[in-house]
C-alpha positions as CSV (number, residue, x, y, z in Angstrom):
1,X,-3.4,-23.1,8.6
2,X,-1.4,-21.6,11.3
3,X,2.0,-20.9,11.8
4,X,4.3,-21.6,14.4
5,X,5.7,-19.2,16.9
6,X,9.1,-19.4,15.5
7,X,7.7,-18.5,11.6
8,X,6.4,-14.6,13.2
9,X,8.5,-11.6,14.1
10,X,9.6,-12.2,17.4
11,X,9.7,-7.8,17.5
12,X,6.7,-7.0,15.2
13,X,4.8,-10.4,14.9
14,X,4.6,-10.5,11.2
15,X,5.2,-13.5,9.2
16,X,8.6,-14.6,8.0
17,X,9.2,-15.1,4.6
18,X,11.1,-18.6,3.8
19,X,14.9,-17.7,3.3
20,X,14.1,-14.1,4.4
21,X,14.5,-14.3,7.8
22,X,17.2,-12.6,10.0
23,X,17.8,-14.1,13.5
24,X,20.2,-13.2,16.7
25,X,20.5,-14.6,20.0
26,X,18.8,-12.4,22.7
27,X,19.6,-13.2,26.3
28,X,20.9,-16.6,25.2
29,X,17.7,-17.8,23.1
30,X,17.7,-17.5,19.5
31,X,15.0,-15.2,18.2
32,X,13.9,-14.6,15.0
33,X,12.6,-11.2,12.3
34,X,11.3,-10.7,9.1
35,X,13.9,-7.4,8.8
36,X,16.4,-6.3,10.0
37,X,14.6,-3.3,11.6
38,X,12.6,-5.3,13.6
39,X,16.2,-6.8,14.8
40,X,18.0,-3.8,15.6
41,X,15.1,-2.5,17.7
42,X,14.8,-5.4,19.7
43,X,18.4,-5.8,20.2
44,X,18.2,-2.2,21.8
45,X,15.4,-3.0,23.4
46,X,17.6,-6.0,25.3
47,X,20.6,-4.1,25.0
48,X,18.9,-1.3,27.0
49,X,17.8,-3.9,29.5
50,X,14.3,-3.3,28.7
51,X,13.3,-6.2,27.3
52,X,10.2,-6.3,30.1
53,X,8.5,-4.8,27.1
54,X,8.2,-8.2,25.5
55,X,6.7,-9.9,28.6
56,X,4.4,-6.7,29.5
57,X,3.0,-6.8,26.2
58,X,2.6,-10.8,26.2
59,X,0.8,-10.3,29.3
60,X,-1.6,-7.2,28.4
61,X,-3.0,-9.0,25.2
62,X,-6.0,-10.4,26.3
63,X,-5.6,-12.7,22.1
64,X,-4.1,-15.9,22.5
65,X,-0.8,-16.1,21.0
66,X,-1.8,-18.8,19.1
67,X,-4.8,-16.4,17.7
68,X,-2.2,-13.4,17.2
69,X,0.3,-16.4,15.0
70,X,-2.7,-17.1,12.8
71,X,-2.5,-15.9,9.0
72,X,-6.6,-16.6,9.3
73,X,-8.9,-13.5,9.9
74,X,-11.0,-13.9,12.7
75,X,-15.0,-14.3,12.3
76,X,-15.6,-11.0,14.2
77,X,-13.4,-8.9,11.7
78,X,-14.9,-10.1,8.6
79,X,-18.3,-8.4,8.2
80,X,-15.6,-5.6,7.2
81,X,-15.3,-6.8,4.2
82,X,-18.9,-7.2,3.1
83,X,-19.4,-4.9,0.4
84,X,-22.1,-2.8,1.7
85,X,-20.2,-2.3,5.0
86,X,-16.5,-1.8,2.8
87,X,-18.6,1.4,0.8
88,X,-19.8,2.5,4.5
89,X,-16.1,3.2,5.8
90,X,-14.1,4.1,2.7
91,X,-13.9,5.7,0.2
92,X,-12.4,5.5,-4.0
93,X,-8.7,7.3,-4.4
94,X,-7.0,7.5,-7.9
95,X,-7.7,5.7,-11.2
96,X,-6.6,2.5,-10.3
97,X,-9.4,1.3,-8.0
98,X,-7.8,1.6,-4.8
99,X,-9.5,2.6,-1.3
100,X,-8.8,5.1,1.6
101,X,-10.0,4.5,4.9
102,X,-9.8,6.2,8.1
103,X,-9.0,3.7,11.5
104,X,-9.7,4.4,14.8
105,X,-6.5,3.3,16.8
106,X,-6.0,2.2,20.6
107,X,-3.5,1.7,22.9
108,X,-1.0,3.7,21.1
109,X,1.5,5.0,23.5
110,X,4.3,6.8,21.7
111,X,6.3,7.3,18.7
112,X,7.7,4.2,18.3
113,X,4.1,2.7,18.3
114,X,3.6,4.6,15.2
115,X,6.2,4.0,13.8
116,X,5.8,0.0,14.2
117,X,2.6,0.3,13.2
118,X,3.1,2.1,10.3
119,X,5.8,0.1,9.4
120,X,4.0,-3.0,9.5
121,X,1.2,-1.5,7.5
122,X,3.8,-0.9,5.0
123,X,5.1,-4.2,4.3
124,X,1.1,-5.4,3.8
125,X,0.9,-6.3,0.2
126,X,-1.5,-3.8,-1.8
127,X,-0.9,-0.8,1.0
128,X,0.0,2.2,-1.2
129,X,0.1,4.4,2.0
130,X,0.0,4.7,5.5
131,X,0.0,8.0,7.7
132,X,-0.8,7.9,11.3
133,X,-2.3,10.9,13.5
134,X,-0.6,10.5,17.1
135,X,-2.7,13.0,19.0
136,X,-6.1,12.1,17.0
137,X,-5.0,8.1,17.3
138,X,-6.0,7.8,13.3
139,X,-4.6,6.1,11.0
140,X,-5.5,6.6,7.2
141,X,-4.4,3.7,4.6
142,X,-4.5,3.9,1.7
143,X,-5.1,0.2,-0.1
144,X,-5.9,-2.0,-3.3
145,X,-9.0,-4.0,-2.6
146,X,-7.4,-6.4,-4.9
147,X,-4.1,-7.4,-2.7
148,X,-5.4,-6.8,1.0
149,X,-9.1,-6.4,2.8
150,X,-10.2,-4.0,5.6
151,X,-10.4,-7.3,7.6
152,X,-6.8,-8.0,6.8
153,X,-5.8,-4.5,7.7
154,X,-7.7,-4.2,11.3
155,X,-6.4,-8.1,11.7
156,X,-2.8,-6.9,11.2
157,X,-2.7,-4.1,13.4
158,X,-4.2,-6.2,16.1
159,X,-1.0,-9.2,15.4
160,X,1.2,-6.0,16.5
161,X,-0.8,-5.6,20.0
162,X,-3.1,-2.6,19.3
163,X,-6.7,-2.3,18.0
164,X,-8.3,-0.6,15.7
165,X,-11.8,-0.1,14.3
166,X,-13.0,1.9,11.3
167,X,-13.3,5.8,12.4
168,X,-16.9,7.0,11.8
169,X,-17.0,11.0,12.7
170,X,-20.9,10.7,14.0
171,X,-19.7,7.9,16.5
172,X,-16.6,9.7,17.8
173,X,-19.0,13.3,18.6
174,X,-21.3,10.8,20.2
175,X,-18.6,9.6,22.4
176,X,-16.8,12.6,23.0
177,X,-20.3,14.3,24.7
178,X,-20.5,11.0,26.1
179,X,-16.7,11.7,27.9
180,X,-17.6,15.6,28.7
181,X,-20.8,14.6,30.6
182,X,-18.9,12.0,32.4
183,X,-15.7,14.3,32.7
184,X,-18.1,17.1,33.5
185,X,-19.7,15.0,36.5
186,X,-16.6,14.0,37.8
187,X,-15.4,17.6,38.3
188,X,-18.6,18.5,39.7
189,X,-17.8,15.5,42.7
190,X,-14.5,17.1,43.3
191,X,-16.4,20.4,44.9
């Protein structure tokens, strides 16, 4: 089933909660948050005069809104949580069963892209931790297989406008020789 624009985080994009919901007027048209974090930031962000933010980042996802509204994770994300892929890209923590994985993450900007995406992390059920690496653009979670799925977790982050994929050390040296040679050649055109 999915949900309305008006039942997600006008700031973050997370479901509201029924009865949980805080709402303001921004610019004359009522918007709505599941916190009020999420509130006070955008009201700074309007307050500021910045709210080209919203648009910019409305017009740079390339996911339909109505995809980004879903609760339903999409076909391409689930092979994540097939059981011999899941054992691939984490890994056991603690006595109670829970996971640790290590994400790739793109288009993070700033600090206050971690911290949005660490907050919403946060407030997945079943995520016990969440610590994000801005200059390495990781992200390790740890989670309860029980409450939330990989899927669930790379879904989320994409609702918020960024992507991530699990980290896998062999790719990334593969890619980074890949980015030398090319980096490499560049500098070689410039003589």
């Amino acid at each position: 089933m999915s949900k309305s624009l008006n039942s997600i985080c006008y700031h973050c994009g997370s479901s509201l909660l029924p009865n949980e919901a805080y709402s303001t007027d921004l610019n004359g048209v009522s918007r709505s948050f599941c916190c009020a974090g999420c509130m006070a930031i955008a009201q700074t962000i309007h307050g500021e005069g910045l709210e080209v933010f919203y648009a910019r980042r409305a017009q740079s996802s390339d996911k339909p809104s109505a995809y980004l509204a879903s609760d339903q994770i999409p076909t391409k994300l689930l092979p994540y949580d097939d059981p011999s892929l899941l054992g691939r890209f984490t890994r056991p923590v603690g006595d109670e069963g829970d996971l640790e994985t290590t994400l790739r993450l793109e288009k993070i900007r700033c600090a206050a892209c971690v911290w949005l995406c660490e907050q919403h992390l946060r407030r997945s059920p079943g995520v016990k931790d969440v610590q994000i690496n801005y200059v390495t653009q990781k992200v390790k979670i740890i989670f309860s297989p029980k409450q939330v799925s990989l899927a669930r977790l790379l879904f989320e982050i994409e609702r918020i406008g960024y992507e991530a994929w699990p980290f896998e050390p062999s790719l990334s040296v593969e890619r980074s020789k890949k980015e030398n040679a090319n980096y490499s050649l560049g500098l070689g055109l410039l003589y």
